[in-house]
C-alpha positions in Angstrom: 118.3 87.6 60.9 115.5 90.0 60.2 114.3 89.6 56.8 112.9 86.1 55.0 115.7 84.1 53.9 115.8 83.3 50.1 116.4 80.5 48.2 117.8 79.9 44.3 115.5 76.7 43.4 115.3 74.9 40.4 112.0 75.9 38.4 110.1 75.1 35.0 111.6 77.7 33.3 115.4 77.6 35.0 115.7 79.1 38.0 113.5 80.9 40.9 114.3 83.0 43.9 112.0 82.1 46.7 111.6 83.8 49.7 111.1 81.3 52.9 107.3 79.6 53.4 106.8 81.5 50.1 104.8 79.6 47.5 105.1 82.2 44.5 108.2 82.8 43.2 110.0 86.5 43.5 111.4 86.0 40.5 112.6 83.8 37.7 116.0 83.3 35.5 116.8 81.1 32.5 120.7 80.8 34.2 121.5 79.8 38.1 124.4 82.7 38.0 121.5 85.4 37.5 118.8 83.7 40.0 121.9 83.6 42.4 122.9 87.6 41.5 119.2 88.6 42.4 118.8 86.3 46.0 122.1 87.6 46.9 121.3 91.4 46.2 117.6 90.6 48.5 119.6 89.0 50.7 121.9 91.8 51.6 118.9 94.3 51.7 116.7 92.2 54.3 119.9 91.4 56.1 119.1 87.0 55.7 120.5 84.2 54.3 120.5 83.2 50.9 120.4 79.2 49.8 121.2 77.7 46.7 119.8 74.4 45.7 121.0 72.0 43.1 119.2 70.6 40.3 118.0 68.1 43.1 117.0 70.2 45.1 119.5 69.7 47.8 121.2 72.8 49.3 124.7 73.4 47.8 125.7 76.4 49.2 124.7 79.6 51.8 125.8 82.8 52.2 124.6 84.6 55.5 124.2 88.5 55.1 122.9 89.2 58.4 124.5 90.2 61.7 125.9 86.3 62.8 128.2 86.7 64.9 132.0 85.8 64.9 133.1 83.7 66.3 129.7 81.7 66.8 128.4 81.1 70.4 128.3 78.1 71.1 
């Protein structure tokens, strides 16, 4: 992966799009569907992962972007 992976978090306002170990948000959305639109289109330019989080916080969901390889090593 080369660029931070970003995450679609719950926030006061709706939804944020963090950026790992970031403590400012990138950006915010009143729906999940555009905070998820906006992490995915990072996402693809920094070649990372994107995470989506629940209203709980838990991750949901991730999409990698990046250059994984198939099939995994391992």
């Amino acid at each position: 992966m080369k660029g931070k992976n970003q995450h679609v978090v719950p926030h006061d306002d709706g939804w944020a799009v963090k950026g790992a170990g970031n403590q400012k948000a990138t950006s915010t959305h009143s729906t999940q569907a555009e905070a998820i639109q906006e992490a995915k289109q990072i996402a693809q330019n920094q070649q990372s992962e994107m995470l989506i989080h629940g209203k709980n916080g838990q991750i949901r969901e991730r999409n990698t972007y990046g250059d994984d390889p198939y099939p995994p090593k391992g």
